[in-house]
ZADO-1210 file (C-alpha; in nm, 4 decimals, padded with zeros to 6 digits):
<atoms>
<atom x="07.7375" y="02.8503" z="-03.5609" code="UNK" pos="1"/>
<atom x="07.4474" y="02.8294" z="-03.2941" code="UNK" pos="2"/>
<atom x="07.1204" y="02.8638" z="-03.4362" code="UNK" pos="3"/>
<atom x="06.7703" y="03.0398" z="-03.3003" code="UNK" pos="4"/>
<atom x="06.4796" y="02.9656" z="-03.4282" code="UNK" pos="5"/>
<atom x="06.1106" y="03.0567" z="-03.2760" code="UNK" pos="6"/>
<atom x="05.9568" y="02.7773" z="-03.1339" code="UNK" pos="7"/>
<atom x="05.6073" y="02.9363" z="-03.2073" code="UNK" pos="8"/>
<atom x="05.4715" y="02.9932" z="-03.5683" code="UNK" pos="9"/>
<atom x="05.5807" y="03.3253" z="-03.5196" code="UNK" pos="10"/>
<atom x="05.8806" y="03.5599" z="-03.6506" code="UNK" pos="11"/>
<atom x="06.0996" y="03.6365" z="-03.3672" code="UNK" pos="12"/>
<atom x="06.0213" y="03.9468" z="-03.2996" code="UNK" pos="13"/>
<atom x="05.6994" y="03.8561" z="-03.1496" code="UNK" pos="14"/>
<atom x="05.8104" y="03.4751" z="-02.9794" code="UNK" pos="15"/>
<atom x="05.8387" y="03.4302" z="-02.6544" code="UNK" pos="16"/>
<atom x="06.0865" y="03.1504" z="-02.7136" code="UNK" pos="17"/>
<atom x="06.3731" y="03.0614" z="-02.8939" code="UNK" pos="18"/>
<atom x="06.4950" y="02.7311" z="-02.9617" code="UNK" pos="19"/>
<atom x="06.8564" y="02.6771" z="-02.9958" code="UNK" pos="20"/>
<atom x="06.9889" y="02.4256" z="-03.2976" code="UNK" pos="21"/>
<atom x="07.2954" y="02.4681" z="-03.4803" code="UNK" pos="22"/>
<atom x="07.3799" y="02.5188" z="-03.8470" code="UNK" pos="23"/>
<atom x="07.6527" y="02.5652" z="-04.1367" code="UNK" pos="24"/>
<atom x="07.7433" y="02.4141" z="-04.4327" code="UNK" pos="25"/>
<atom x="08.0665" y="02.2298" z="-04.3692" code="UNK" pos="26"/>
<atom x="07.9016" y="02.1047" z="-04.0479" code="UNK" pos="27"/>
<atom x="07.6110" y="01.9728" z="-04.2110" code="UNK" pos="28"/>
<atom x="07.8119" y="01.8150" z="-04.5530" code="UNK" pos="29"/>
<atom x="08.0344" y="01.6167" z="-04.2277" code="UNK" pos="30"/>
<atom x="07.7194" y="01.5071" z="-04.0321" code="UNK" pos="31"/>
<atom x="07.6116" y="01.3865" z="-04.3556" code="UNK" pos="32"/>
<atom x="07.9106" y="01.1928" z="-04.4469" code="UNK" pos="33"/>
<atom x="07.9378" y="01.0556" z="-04.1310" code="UNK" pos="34"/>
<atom x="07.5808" y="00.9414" z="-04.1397" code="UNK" pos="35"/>
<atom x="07.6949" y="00.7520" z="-04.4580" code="UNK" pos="36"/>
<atom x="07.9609" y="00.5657" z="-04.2753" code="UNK" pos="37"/>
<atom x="08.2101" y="00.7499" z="-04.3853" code="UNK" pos="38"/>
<atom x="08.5333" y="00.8787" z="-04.1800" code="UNK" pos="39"/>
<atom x="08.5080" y="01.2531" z="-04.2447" code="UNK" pos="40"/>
<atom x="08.6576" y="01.5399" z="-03.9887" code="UNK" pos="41"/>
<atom x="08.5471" y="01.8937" z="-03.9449" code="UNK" pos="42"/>
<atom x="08.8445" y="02.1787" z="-03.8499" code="UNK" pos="43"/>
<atom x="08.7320" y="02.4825" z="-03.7472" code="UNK" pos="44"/>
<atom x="08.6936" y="02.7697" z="-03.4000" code="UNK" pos="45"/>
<atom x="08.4301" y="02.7987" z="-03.1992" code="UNK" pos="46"/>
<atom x="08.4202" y="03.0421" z="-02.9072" code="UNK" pos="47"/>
<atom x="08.5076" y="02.8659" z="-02.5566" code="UNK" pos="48"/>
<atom x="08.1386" y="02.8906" z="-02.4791" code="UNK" pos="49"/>
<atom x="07.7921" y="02.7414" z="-02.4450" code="UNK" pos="50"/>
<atom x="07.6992" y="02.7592" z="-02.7815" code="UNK" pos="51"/>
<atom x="08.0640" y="02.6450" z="-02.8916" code="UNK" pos="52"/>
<atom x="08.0867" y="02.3633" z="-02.6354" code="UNK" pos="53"/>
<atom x="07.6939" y="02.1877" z="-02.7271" code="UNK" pos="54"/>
<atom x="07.8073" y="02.2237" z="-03.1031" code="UNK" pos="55"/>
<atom x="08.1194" y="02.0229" z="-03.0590" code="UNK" pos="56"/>
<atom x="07.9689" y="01.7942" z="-02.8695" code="UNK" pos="57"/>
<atom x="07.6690" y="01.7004" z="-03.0963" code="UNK" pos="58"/>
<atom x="07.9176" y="01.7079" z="-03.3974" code="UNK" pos="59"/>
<atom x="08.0909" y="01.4074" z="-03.1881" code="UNK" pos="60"/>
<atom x="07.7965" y="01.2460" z="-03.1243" code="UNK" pos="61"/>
<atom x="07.7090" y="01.2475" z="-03.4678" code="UNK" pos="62"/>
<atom x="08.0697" y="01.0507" z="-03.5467" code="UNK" pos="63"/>
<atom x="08.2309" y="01.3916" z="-03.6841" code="UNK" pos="64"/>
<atom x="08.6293" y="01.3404" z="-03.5777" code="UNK" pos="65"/>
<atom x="08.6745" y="01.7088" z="-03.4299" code="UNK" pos="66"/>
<atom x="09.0329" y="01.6523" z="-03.3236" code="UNK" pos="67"/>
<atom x="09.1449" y="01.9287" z="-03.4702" code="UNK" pos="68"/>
<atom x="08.8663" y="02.1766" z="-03.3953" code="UNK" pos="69"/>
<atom x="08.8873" y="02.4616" z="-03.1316" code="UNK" pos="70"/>
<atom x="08.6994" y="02.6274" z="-02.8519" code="UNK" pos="71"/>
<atom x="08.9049" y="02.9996" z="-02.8884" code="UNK" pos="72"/>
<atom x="08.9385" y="03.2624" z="-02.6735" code="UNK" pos="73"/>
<atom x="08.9800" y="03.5318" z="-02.9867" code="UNK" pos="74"/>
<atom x="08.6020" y="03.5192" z="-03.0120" code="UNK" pos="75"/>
<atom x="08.2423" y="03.4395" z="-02.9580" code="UNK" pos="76"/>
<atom x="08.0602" y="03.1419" z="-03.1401" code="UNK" pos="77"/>
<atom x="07.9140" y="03.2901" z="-03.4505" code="UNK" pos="78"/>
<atom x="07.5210" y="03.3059" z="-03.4108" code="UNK" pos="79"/>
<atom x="07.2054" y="03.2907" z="-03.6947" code="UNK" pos="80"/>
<atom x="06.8684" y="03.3763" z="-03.6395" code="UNK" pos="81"/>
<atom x="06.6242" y="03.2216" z="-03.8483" code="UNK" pos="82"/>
<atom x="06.2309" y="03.3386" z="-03.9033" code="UNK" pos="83"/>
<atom x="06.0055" y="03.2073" z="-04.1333" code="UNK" pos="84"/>
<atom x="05.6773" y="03.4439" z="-04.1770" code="UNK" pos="85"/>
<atom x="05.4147" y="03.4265" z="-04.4417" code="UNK" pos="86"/>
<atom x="05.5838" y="03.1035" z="-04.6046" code="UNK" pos="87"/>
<atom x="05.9145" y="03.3220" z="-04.6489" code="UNK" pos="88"/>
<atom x="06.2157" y="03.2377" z="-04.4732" code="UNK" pos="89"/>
<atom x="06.4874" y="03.5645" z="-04.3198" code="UNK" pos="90"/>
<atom x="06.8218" y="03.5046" z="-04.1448" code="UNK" pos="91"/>
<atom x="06.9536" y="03.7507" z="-03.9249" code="UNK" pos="92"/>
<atom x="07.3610" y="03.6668" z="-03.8798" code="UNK" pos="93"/>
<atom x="07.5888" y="03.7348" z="-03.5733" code="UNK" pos="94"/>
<atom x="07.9213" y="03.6423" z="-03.6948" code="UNK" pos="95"/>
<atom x="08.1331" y="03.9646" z="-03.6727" code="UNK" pos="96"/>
<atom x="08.4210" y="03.8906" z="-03.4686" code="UNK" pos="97"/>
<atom x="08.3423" y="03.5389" z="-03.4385" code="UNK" pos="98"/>
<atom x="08.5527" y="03.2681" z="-03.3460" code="UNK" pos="99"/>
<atom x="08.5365" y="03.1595" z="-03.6371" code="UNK" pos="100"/>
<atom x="08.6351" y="03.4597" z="-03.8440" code="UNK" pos="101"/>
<atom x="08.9141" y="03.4852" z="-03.6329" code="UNK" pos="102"/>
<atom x="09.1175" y="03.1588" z="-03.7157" code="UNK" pos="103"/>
<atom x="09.4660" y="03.2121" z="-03.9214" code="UNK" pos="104"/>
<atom x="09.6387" y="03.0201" z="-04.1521" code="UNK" pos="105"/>
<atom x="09.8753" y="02.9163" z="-03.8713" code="UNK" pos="106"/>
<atom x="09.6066" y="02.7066" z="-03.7172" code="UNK" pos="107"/>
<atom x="09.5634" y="02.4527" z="-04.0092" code="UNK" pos="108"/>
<atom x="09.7627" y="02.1180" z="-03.9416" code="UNK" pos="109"/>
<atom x="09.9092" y="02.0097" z="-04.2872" code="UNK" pos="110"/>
<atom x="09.9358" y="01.6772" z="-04.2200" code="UNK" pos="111"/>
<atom x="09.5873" y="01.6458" z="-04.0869" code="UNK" pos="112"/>
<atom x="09.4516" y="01.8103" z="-04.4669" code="UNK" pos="113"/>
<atom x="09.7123" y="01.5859" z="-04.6121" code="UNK" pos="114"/>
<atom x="09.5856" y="01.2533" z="-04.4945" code="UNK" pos="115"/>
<atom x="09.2346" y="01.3167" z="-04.6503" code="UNK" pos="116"/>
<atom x="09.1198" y="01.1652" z="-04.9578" code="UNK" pos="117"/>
<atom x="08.8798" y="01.5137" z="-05.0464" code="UNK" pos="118"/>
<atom x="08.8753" y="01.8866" z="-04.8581" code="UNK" pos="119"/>
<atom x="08.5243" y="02.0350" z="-04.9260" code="UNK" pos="120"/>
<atom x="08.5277" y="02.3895" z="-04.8200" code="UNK" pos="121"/>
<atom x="08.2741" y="02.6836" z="-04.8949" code="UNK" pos="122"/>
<atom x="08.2558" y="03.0259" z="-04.9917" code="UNK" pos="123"/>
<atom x="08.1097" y="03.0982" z="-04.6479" code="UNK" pos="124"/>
<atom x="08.3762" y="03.0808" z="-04.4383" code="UNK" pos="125"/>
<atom x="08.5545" y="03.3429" z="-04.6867" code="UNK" pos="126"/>
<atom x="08.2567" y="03.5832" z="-04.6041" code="UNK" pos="127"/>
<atom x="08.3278" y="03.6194" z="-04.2925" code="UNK" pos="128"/>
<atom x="08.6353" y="03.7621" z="-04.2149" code="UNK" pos="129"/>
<atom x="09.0312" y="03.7974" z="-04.3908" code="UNK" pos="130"/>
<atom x="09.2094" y="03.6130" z="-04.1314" code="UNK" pos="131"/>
<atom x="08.9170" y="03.3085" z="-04.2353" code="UNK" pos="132"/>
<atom x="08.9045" y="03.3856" z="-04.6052" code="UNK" pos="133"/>
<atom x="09.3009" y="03.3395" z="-04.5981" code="UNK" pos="134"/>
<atom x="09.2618" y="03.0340" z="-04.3704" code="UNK" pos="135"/>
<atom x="09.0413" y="02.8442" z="-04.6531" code="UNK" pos="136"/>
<atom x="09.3222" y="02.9742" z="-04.9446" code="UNK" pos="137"/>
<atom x="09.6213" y="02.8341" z="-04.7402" code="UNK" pos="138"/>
<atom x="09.3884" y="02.4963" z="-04.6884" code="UNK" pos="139"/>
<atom x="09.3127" y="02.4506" z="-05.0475" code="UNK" pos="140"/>
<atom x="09.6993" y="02.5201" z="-05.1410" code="UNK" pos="141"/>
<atom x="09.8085" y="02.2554" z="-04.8846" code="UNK" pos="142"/>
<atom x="09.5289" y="01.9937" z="-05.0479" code="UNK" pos="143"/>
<atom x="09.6516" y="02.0577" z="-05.3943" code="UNK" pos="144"/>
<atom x="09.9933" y="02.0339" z="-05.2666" code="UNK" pos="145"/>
<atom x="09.9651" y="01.6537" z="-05.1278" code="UNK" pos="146"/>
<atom x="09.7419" y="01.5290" z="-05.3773" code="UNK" pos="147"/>
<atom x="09.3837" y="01.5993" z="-05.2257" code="UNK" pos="148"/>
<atom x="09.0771" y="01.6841" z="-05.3948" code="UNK" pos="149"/>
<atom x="08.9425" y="01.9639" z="-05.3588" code="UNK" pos="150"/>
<atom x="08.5737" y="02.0480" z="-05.3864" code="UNK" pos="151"/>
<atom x="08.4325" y="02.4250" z="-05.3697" code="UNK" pos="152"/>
<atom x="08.0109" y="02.5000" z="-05.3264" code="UNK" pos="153"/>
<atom x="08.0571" y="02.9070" z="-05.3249" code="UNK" pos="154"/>
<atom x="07.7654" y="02.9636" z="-05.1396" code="UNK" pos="155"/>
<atom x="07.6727" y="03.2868" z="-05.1550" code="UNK" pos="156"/>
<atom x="07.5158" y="03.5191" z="-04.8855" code="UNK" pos="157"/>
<atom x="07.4924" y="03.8802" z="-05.0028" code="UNK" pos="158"/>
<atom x="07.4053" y="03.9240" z="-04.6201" code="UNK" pos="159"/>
<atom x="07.7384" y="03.8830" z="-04.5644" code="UNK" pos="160"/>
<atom x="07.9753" y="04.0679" z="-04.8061" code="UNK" pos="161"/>
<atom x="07.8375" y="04.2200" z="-05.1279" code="UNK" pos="162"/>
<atom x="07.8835" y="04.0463" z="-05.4542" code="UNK" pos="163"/>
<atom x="08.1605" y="04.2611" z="-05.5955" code="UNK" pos="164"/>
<atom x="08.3722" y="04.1432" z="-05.3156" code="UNK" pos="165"/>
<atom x="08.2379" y="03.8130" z="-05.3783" code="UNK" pos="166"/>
<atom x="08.3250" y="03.8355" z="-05.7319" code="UNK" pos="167"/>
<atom x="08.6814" y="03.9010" z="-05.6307" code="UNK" pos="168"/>
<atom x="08.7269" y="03.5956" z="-05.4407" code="UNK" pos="169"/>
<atom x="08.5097" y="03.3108" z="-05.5097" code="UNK" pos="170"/>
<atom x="08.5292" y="03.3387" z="-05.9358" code="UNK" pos="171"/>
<atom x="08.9389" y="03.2809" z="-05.8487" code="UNK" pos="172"/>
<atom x="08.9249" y="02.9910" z="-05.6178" code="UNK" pos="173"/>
<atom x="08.6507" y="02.8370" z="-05.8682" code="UNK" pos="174"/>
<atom x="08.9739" y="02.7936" z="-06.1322" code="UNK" pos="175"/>
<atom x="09.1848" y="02.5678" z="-05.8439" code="UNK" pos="176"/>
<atom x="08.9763" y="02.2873" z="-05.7235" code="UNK" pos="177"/>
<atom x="08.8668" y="01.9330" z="-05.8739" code="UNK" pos="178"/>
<atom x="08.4593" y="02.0357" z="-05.8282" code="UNK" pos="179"/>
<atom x="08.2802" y="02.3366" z="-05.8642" code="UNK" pos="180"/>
<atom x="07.9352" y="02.3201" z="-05.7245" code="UNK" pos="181"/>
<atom x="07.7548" y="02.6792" z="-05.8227" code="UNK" pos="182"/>
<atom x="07.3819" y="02.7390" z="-05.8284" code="UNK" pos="183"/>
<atom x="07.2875" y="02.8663" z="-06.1630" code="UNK" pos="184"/>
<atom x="07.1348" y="03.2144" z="-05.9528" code="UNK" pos="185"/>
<atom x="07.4555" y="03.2284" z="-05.7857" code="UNK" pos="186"/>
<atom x="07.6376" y="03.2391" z="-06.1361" code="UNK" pos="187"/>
<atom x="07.3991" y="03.4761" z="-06.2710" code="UNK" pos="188"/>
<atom x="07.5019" y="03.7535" z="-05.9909" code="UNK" pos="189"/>
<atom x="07.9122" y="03.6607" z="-06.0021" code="UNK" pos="190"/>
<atom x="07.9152" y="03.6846" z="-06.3717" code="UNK" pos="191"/>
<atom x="07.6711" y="03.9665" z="-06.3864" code="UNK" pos="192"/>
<atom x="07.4472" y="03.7971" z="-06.6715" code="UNK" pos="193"/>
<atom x="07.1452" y="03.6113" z="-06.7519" code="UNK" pos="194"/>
<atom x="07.2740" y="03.4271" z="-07.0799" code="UNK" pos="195"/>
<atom x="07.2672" y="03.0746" z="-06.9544" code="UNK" pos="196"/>
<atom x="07.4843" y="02.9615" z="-07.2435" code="UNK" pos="197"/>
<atom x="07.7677" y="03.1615" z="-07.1556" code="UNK" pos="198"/>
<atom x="07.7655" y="03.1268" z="-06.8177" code="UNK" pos="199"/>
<atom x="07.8121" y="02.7357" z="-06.9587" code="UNK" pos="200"/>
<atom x="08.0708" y="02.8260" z="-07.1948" code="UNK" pos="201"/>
<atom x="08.2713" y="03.0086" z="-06.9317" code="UNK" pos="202"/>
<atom x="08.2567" y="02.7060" z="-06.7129" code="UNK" pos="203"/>
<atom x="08.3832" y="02.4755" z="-06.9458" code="UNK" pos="204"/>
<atom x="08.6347" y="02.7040" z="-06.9962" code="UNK" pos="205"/>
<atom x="08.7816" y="02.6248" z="-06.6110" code="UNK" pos="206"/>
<atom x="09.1199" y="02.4291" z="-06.6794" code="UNK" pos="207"/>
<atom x="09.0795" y="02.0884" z="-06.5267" code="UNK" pos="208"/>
<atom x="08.7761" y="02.2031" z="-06.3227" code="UNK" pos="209"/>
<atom x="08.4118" y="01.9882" z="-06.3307" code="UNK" pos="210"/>
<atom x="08.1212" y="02.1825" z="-06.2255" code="UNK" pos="211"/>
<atom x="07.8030" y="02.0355" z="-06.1254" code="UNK" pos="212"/>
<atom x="07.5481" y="02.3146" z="-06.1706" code="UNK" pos="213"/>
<atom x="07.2108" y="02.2660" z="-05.9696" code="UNK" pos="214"/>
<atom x="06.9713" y="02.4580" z="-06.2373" code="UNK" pos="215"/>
<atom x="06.6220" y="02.4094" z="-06.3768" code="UNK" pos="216"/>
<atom x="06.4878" y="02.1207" z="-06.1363" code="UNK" pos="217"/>
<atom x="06.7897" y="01.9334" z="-06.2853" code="UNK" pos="218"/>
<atom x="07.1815" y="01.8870" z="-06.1815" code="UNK" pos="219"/>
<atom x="07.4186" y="01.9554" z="-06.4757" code="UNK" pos="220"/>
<atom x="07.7863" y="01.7920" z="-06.5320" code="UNK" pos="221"/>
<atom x="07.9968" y="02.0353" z="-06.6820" code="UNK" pos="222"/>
<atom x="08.3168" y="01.9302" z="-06.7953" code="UNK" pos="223"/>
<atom x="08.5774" y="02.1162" z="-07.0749" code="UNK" pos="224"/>
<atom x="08.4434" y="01.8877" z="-07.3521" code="UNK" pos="225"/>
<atom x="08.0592" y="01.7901" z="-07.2352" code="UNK" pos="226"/>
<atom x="07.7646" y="01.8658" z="-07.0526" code="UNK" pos="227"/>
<atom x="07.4955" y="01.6106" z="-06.9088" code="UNK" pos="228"/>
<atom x="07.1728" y="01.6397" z="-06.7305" code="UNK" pos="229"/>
<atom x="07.0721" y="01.4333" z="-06.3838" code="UNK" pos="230"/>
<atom x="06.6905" y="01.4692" z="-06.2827" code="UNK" pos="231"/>
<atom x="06.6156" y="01.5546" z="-05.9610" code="UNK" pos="232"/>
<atom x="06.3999" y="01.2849" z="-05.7590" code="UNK" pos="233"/>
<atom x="06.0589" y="01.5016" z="-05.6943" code="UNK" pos="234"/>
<atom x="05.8545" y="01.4576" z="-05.3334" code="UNK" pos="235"/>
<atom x="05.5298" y="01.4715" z="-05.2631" code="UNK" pos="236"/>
<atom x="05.5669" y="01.7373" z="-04.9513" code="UNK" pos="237"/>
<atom x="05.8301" y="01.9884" z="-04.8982" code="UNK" pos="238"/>
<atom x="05.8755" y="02.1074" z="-04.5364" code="UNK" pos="239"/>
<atom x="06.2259" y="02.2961" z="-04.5147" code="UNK" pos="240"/>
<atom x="06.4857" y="02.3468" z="-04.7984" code="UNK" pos="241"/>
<atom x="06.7211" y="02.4671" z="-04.5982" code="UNK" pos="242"/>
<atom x="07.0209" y="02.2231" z="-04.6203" code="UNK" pos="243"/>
<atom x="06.9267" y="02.0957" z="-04.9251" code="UNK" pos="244"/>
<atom x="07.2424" y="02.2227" z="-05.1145" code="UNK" pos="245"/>
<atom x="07.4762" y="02.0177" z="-04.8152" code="UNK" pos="246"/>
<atom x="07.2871" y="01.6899" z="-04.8083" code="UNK" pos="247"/>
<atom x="07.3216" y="01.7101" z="-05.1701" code="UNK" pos="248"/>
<atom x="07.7133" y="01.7705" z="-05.1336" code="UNK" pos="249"/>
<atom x="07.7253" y="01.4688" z="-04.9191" code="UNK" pos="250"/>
<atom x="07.5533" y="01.2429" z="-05.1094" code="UNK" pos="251"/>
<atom x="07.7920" y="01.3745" z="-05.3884" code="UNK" pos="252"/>
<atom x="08.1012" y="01.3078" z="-05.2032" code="UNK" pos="253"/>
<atom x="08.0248" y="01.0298" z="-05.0494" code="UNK" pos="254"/>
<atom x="07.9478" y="00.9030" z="-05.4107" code="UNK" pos="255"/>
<atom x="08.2572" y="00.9443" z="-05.5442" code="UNK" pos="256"/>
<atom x="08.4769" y="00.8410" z="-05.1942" code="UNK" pos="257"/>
<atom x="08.2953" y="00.4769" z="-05.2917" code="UNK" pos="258"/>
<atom x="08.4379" y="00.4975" z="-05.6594" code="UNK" pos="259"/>
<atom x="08.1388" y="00.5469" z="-05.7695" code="UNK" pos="260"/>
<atom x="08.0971" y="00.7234" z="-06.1995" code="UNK" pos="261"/>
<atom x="08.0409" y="01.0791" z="-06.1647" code="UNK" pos="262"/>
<atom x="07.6488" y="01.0883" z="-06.2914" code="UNK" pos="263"/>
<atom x="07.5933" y="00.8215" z="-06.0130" code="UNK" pos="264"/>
<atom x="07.7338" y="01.0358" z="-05.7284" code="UNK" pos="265"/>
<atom x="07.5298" y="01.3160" z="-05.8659" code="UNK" pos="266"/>
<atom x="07.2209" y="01.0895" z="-05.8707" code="UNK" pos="267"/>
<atom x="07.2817" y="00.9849" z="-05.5044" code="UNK" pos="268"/>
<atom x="07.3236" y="01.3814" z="-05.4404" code="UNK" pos="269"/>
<atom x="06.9948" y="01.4134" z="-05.5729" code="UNK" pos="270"/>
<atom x="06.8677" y="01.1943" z="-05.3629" code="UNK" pos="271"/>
<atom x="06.9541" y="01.2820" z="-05.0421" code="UNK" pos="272"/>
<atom x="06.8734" y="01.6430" z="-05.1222" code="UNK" pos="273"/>
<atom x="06.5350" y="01.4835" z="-05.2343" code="UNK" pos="274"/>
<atom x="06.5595" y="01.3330" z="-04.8893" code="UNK" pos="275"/>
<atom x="06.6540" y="01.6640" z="-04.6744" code="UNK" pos="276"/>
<atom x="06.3766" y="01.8836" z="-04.8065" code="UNK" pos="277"/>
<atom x="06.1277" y="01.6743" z="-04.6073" code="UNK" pos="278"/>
<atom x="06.2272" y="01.7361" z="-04.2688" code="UNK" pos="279"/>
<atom x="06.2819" y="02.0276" z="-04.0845" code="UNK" pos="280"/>
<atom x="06.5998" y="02.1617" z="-03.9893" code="UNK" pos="281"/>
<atom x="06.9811" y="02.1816" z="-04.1488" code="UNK" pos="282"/>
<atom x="07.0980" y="01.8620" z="-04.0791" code="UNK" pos="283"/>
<atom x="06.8314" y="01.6123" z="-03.9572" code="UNK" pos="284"/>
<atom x="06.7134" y="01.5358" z="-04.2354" code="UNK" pos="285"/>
<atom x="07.0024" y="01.3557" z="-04.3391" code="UNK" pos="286"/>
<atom x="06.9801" y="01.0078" z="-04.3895" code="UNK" pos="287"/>
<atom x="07.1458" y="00.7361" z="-04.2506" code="UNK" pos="288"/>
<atom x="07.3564" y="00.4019" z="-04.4608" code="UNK" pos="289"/>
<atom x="06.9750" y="00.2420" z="-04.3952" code="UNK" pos="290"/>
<atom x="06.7710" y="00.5019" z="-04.4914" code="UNK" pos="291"/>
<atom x="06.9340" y="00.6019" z="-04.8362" code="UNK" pos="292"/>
<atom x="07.0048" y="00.2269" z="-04.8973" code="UNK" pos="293"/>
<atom x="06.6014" y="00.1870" z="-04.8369" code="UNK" pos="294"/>
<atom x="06.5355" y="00.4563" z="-05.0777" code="UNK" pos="295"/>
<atom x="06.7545" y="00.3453" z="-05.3368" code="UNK" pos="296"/>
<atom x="06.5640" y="00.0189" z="-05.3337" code="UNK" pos="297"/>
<atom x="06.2544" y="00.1282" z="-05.2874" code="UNK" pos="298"/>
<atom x="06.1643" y="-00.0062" z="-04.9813" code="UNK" pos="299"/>
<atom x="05.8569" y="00.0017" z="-04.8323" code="UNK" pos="300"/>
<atom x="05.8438" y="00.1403" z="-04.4372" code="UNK" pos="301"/>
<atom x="05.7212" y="-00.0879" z="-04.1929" code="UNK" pos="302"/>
<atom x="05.5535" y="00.1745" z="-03.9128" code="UNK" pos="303"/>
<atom x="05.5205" y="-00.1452" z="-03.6348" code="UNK" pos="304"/>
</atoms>
């Protein structure tokens, strides 16, 4: 979706200027992955406009295969507004009628989801509209189908559907995939409960399901017979957290799309989350091979 920001330390209300970015969480996991070196494709509709044609584009640019994206007639391209005032961040959506919330089942090329080694979706995309929420089902069902991973971050915006109608939707799909990736607040409002230890007890009860649970300054593996810890890497200055949860799906993925253990792909998430925080914007922050190589390593920047 297009994104407007104010390009004054202002909210938006009182800015003379907007500037326009874009934003969303499967865009920013591919841009991610593809900054990584890895071959990684995002499907989705945009509207057959401004907005929809600059976000394609910079997704290409960034090495995002968008073959089987499209720039629809059915609808506009889904906009955010984003203010930050008195250190506390407020997002104003546009997505009603999107584009995006328009796209059917019908649209999805099987062969396309077939050929991928892991389908990450989100819970936002479900928000948004039936004919989109049904989309994502009929996507995970062909993944399962041929043998792809699936991997699930629910995502929740109460700005965009209430949590009983949350409830009804994501707490299902959670029982399907490979990986669960929940925030422990997130959990707290599906399950309706504070208990921490049974919101762990009911997710090792998910069949076949691991869930890595971002809680407590720590990442958690959850699995039907354990559960282990994975610090976070702290930074000195935080500028903008928004994205964190993608760059650390990214890292994840990318992770385990090198063969890598599970609580090493988590501690590569960690990093490039760690990494994210300290730049503005939803995506570029993301690191490059280089970069999260250098930081692995511990190398030392050279400025000249």
């Amino acid at each position: 979706m297009a994104l407007l920001i104010p390009a004054e330390s202002k909210g938006i209300e009182h800015s003379s200027y907007l500037k326009s970015l874009f934003g969303g969480a499967e865009t920013n996991v591919a841009i991610g992955l593809a900054r990584l070196g890895h071959k990684v494709g995002w499907f989705g509709h945009l509207g057959s406009d401004p907005f929809g044609r600059t976000i394609l584009k910079k997704l290409r640019g960034e090495g995002v295969d968008v073959s089987r994206a499209q720039l629809s007639d059915r609808g506009p391209t889904g906009i955010m507004l984003r203010e930050k005032i008195a250190g506390k961040s407020s997002v104003y959506y546009n997505r009603r009628y999107s584009a995006a919330s328009m796209i059917r089942p019908e649209d999805l090329d099987e062969a396309y989801i077939a050929s991928a080694q892991i389908l990450h979706v989100t819970g936002i995309t479900m928000a948004i509209g039936e004919s989109a929420r049904a989309t994502v089902k009929e996507a995970v069902r062909i993944a399962r189908s041929n043998g792809v991973k699936v991997t699930f971050d629910p995502n929740l915006r109460l700005k965009l559907w209430s949590v009983e109608a949350a409830r009804e939707v994501l707490l299902p799909l959670a029982e399907e995939v490979d990986i669960f990736l929940p925030g422990l607040d997130e959990l707290k409002l599906l399950w309706a409960t504070d208990d921490e230890q049974a919101i762990i007890s009911r997710l090792q009860g998910l069949e076949g399901v691991t869930t890595i649970l971002k809680a407590d300054q720590k990442t958690y593996i959850i699995t039907k017979d354990s559960v282990q810890s994975v610090p976070i890497f702290r930074v000195e200055q935080v500028v903008d957290t928004v994205g964190a949860g993608d760059a650390f799906c990214a890292g994840l993925l990318s992770g385990l799309l090198k063969g890598q253990e599970l609580v090493e792909a988590v501690r590569f998430g960690n990093l490039l989350g760690s990494m994210a925080v300290q730049v503005e914007g939803d995506w570029e922050g993301l690191p490059t091979k280089e970069e999260a190589e250098a930081a692995i390593e511990g190398k030392a920047h050279i400025e000249r």
